[in-house]
C-alpha positions, 0 to 999 in steps of 0.5 A: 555452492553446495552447502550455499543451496542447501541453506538457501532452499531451508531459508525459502521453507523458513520464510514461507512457513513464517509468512503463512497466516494464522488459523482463525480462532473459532466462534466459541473462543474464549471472550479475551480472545479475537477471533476472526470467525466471530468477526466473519459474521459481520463481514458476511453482513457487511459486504454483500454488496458495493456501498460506496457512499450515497447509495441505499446500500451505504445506508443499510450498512451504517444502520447495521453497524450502529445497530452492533455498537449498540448491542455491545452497550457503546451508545453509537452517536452519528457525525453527520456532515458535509466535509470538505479538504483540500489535498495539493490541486484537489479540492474534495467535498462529501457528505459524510456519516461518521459512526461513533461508539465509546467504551467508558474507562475508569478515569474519563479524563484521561485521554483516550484511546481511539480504534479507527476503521471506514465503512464507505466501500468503492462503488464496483466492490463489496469491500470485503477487506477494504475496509469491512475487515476492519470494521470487524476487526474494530467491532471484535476488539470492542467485545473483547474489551467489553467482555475484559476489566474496565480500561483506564481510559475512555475508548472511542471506536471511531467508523468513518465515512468517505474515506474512499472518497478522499478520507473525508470521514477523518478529517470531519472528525479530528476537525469539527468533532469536539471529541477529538481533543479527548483523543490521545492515541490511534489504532487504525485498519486498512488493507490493500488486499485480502490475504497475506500477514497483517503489517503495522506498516505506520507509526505516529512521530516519536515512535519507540514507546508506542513500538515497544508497546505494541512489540511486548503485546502483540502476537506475532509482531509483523513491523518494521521501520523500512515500511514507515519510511517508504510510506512516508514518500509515498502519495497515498493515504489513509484516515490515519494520515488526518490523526498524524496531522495532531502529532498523536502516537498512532499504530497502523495495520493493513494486509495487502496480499493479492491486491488483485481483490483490491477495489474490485468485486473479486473482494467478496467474504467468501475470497477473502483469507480468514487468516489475514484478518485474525493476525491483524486481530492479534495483533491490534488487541493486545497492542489496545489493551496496553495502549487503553492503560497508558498511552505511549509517551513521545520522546524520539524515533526507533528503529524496530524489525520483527525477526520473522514474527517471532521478536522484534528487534528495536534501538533508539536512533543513535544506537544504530551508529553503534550497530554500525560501528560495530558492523563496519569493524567486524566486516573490515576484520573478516575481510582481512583474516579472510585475505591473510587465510586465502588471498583473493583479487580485488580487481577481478571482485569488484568487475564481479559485484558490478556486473552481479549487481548490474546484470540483474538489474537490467535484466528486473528494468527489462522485465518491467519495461515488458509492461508498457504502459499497462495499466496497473490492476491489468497486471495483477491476475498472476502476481504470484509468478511474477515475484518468483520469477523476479526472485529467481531471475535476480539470484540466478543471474548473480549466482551464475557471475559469482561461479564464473568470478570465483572458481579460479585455483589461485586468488578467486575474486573478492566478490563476497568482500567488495559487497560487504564493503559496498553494504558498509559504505551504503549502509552509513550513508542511510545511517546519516540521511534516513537512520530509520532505514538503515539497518537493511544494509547494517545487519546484513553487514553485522552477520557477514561480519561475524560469519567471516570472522568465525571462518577466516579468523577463528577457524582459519579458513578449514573446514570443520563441523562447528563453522559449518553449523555457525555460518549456516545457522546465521545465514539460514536466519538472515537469508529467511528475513531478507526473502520475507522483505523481498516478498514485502518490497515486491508485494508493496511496489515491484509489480511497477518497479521489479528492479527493488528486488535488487535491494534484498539480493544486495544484502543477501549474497555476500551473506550466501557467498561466505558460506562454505563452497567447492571450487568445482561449482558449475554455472549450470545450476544458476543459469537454470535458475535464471532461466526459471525466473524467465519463464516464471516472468514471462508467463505471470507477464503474458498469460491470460486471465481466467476466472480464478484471476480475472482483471478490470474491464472499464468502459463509460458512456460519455457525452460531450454536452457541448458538441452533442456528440456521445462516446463509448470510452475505456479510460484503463486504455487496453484493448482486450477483447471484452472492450474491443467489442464492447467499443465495437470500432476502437480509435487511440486517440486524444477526445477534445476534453483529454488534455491530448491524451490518447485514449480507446474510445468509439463514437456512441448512439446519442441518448438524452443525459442529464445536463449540468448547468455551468454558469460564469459571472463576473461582478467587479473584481470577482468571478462567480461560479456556479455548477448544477447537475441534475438529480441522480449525479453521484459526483462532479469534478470542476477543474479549472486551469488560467492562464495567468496566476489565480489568486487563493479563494474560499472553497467551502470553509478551506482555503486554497492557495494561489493556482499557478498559471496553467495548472489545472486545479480540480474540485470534486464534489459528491452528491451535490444534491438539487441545489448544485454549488457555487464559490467565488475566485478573483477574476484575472486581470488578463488571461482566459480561465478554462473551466471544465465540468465532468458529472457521473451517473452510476447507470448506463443511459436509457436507450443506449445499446447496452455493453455485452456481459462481462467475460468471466475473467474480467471484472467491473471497476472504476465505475465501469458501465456508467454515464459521464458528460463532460462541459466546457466553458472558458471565460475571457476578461 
């Protein structure tokens, strides 16, 4: 495995090379150039403090941002609103502020370009990256094409509002804006984080003129259609997920490296890498340059991959059942020349790549499970261990049953010729269900393949300088690739899910098991890969926060308005010693509004809250409903369950399909202002609805005994250190 090593340690280097982020340009840059230094000063004026929508904070921000579009000559115009949408059993309702700016073409007829953004941040982050990095970005790509020759078309930048609210901001616009049919293609920013490259992760439908466009002007291509897919089955959303209901072609940027700054107030300017958001820049400019002179046409799907940023490889879906073919032909011939050169047994090679497999999965689910129930952004701080100890556990512990299956004098296991089958048959079946995803199995297929041809068939099986150089070159560059996707699968959703580092150590060990090896390897080496990879693991996994890394701390004051009784609560539902003091005496267990669901709570001092007034009234056939905090509520939720069907109703303009019988169907209402709201549903003919009524305040209550000072290695979150009060009433027919 000598030779195997080598490679694997140089592909680790490529990869990390690959994966660093660019250097900002400088403020002086050329004006045609982006630069993520010009673009700071925004974000240091942006971000100085959390503006969640509705604050003076909020206010400030838009005031700033509209003041900018009009020093760029862009005439900003404001969408003032209040949007309502309805999202599975969540109906959400906010006031919005659009910010609206438009960089004339030549041709105003033709439709346009629109570069989109938000500026709403959450109410416990200063929202350095999300979404002030793509506000900059909007604002430095607006001057660039100022300063450049007249576009073709109209460009509309597009700053929405409320997007953290539930893309409120979106959907006002491509819903009641009359300027939204003028649009014919989007660019969008996001982030999921605040460092690491920037992916365009998601496309519009029929997809392969609109890549192939941003492919030929992007610098530094980062996109692949893996992404597309898995975020298409994904539940989250982004203002972009409004404009794809139109069907428009469409470009979607985000970074999501160290997504531990994500929604916390760890997302300041000062942490936020330059890098992430010139390589954004970068690529988004060019991708709108081309898009502002002709808008892609729509006439199928592709499947794209950059080969580490430095090309991207991109083929109509029926191609790929070529690449396939291909694949499948040249992997089943290497396996035979391979078979006539040095026989090999297939019984001891299939036990080896189940267990090869088998092993580290479990060992990845184990790792996994190591978590409980622990809240998500709890196990962040160390993220960076955890997927190199991830890594090393899944490859170490493969590598050490490919020693011990393959060292044998006479017919060594076929271990590299059944995983080459198994991605042959795998990767035709994903060629036939989601062709977009196929090519993670059909190219490592396709280099395997090759690899296994020039060694068995065209060198016959001896050792020489020329097939050492061949397989190694190839290996060197897929094995880089399949790192750089292992950091990305583990990145997007193996700190819940460790075991998707199966997926990129499948397509790349019969790549590294071709390659040249001794028959005297030692179990040794692996074992102590393995071994790195658990304490790598076990450390990200059970080490404290610190400073540099700290983790979210949440407690509310809640108080039942019903009973009278008050609560300390921590809905992350881990007691760390910050909330086990700030409970004082925690319980585990169900409060009477939790659906019996446990929670860490302690009962509180009694103070006066603010109440809601919650109103049930029938009038023949229908039931009214009327909600009405007091002044100062930043938010409401109604949630309403029945127990027989509840027929569709009217919410605010949106229709809302018939609710199933005991299914709780929530409507959340922002800023609702003195005069509460109200709507009517059919009243049930038998049956009893339960309306519950939760109302928060951003401010602990006067007279409460305050929480202690945050511990530097915790952070604020999730409206932390707020007031909540809780109603309940049930109307029975």
């Amino acid at each position: 495995m000598r030779t195997g090593y080598i490679v694997l340690i140089l592909a680790v280097l490529l990869a990390a090379w690959r994966l660093q982020t660019p250097t900002p340009e400088a403020v002086n840059a050329p004006a045609a150039v982006f630069s993520a230094s010009r673009a700071f000063t925004d974000i240091a004026a942006i971000a100085q403090k959390p503006h969640p929508v509705g604050t003076a904070e909020h206010e400030r921000v838009r005031e700033l941002i509209v003041a900018r579009l009009n020093a760029l000559g862009l005439a900003p115009a404001l969408q003032s609103e209040r949007s309502t949408a309805l999202f599975r059993n969540l109906i959400v309702s906010a006031p919005v502020s659009n910010i609206i700016g438009t960089l004339k073409g030549k041709d105003p007829t033709k439709p346009a370009l629109l570069i989109m953004s938000h500026y709403d941040s959450v109410p416990d982050s200063p929202g350095a990256a999300d979404d002030t990095a793509g506000v900059a970005t909007t604002l430095e790509i607006a001057r660039a094409l100022k300063s450049g020759p007249q576009p073709a078309r109209d460009v509309i930048f597009l700053i929405t509002d409320g997007e953290e609210l539930g893309l409120m901001g979106a959907s006002a616009f491509f819903h009641h804006a009359s300027l939204a049919a003028h649009v014919g293609a989007v660019i969008n920013f996001e982030t999921r984080g605040d460092s690491g490259l920037a992916s365009m992760f998601e496309t519009g439908p029929n997809n392969a003129d609109a890549v192939a466009l941003y492919a030929a002007h992007a610098k530094r291509p980062s996109a692949n259609s893996l992404s597309r897919v898995i975020y298409k089955n994904m539940p989250n959303g982004t203002d972009l997920s409004v404009a794809l209901e139109k069907g428009l072609p469409a470009l979607n940027f985000a970074f999501i490296g160290d997504e531990a700054a994500y929604h916390t107030p760890l997302a300041t300017p000062a942490h936020l890498d330059l890098g992430s958001v010139q390589h954004m820049g970068d690529q988004a400019l060019g991708a709108a340059r081309a898009f502002a002179e002709r808008l892609p046409a729509q006439n199928a799907d592709a499947v794209y991959s950059d080969v580490l940023g430095f090309f991207v490889i991109q083929y109509p879906l029926w191609f790929g059942w070529v690449v396939f073919a291909a694949a499948a032909a040249l992997a089943l011939y290497g396996i035979w020349a391979a078979q006539t050169v040095a026989p090999a047994a297939w019984g001891r090679g299939i036990v080896a790549a189940l267990l090869a497999l088998a092993v580290p999965a479990a060992a990845l689910i184990a790792a996994g499970k190591s978590f409980g129930d622990l809240n998500h952004f709890l196990r962040l701080a160390h993220v960076d261990l955890l997927l190199a100890g991830a890594a090393a556990l899944a490859l170490g512990l493969a590598l050490a049953i490919a020693v011990l299956f393959t060292r044998r004098k006479f017919y060594p296991a076929a271990l590299w010729q059944v995983l080459l089958l198994l991605l042959v048959v795998l990767g035709g079946v994903a060629e036939a269900l989601v062709p977009e995803a196929a090519f993670v199995l059909v190219w490592p297929a396709l280099v395997g393949g090759v690899m296994a041809t020039v060694r068995f068939e065209i060198y016959r099986g001896k050792k020489g300088f020329l097939p050492l150089v061949i397989c190694s070159a190839l290996a060197l560059v897929y094995l880089a690739l399949t790192i750089s996707l292992g950091a990305f699968l583990f990145t997007a959703l193996g700190v819940d899910l460790p075991v998707v580092m199966i997926l990129p150590l499948l397509t790349g060990l019969p790549v590294l098991l071709l390659l040249p090896q001794s028959r005297k390897s030692s179990a040794w080496v692996p074992l102590t890969i393995a071994a790195a990879g658990v304490v790598l693991f076990a450390y990200g996994r059970f080490a404290g926060p610190t400073a540099d890394r700290p983790v979210p701390a949440q407690v509310r004051y809640v108080k039942d308005l019903d009973s009278g009784k008050a609560y300390r609560v921590a809905y992350l539902n881990a007691l760390d010693p910050w909330t086990q003091e700030a409970l004082g005496q925690p319980r585990q267990e169900a409060l009477p509004w939790s659906d019996g669901a446990k929670i860490w709570w302690s009962p509180a001092d009694v103070v006066n809250v603010p109440d809601t007034d919650v109103i049930l009234q029938r009038s023949g056939g229908s039931l009214g409903i009327f909600v009405a905090p007091r002044p100062g509520a930043y938010s409401v939720v109604v949630s309403l369950r029945s127990e027989d069907k509840l027929a569709g109703f009217n919410f605010d303009g949106v229709k809302v399909p018939a609710v199933a019988a005991g299914t709780w169907h929530d409507i959340r209402y922002y800023a609702p202002g003195l005069d509460g709201f109200s709507w009517i549903v059919a009243a049930p003919t038998k049956g009893k609805i339960e309306v519950k009524v939760t109302t928060l305040y951003q401010a602990w209550p006067n007279g409460a005994a305050p929480l202690p000072p945050l511990p530097p290695e915790r952070m604020a979150f999730g409206n932390t250190a707020t007031t909540e009060t809780v109603k309940r009433r049930v109307w029975t027919p």
